[in-house]
C-alpha positions in Angstrom: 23.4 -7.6 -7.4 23.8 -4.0 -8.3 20.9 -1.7 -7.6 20.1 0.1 -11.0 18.0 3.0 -11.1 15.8 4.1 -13.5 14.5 8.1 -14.2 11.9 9.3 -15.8 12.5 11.6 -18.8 9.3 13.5 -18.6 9.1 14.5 -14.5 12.6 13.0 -12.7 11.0 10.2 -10.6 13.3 7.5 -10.1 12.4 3.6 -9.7 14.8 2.2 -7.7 15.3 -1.9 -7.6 16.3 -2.4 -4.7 13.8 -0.6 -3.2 11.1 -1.5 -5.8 7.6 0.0 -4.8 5.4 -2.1 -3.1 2.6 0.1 -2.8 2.1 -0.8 -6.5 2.5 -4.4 -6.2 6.4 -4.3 -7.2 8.6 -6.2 -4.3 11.7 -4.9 -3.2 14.7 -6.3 -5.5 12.7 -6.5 -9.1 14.7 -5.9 -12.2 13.2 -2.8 -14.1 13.1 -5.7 -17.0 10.2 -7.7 -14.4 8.2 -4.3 -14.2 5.3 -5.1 -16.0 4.9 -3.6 -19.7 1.7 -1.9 -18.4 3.2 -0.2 -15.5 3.4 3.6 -15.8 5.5 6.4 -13.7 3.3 7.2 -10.6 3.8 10.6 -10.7 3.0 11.9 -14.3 2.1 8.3 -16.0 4.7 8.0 -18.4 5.1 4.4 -19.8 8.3 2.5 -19.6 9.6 3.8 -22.5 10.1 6.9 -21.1 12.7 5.8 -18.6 16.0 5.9 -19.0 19.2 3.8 -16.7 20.7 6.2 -14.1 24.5 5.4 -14.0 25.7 5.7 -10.8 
């Protein structure tokens, strides 16, 4: 499984999937298309939409 990475376009912070972020419920190894619609950046709240797919 490849780990894609996902930035945000408004403050930089990357969501990682391999690493997911289970301080906010998200286990290690969730696809960014299993993060739930609601979810928003944890550092500036930016919604989904605002993330973009960090190539490698």
């Amino acid at each position: 499984m490849a780990n894609k990475k996902w930035r945000c376009l408004i403050c930089d912070f990357v969501y990682e999937e391999e690493k997911g972020l289970p301080d906010e419920g998200i286990a290690p190894g969730t696809p960014w298309e299993d993060v739930p619609e609601s979810w928003t950046c944890p550092d500036c709240g930016a919604s989904k939409g605002d993330f973009m797919m960090v190539e490698d």
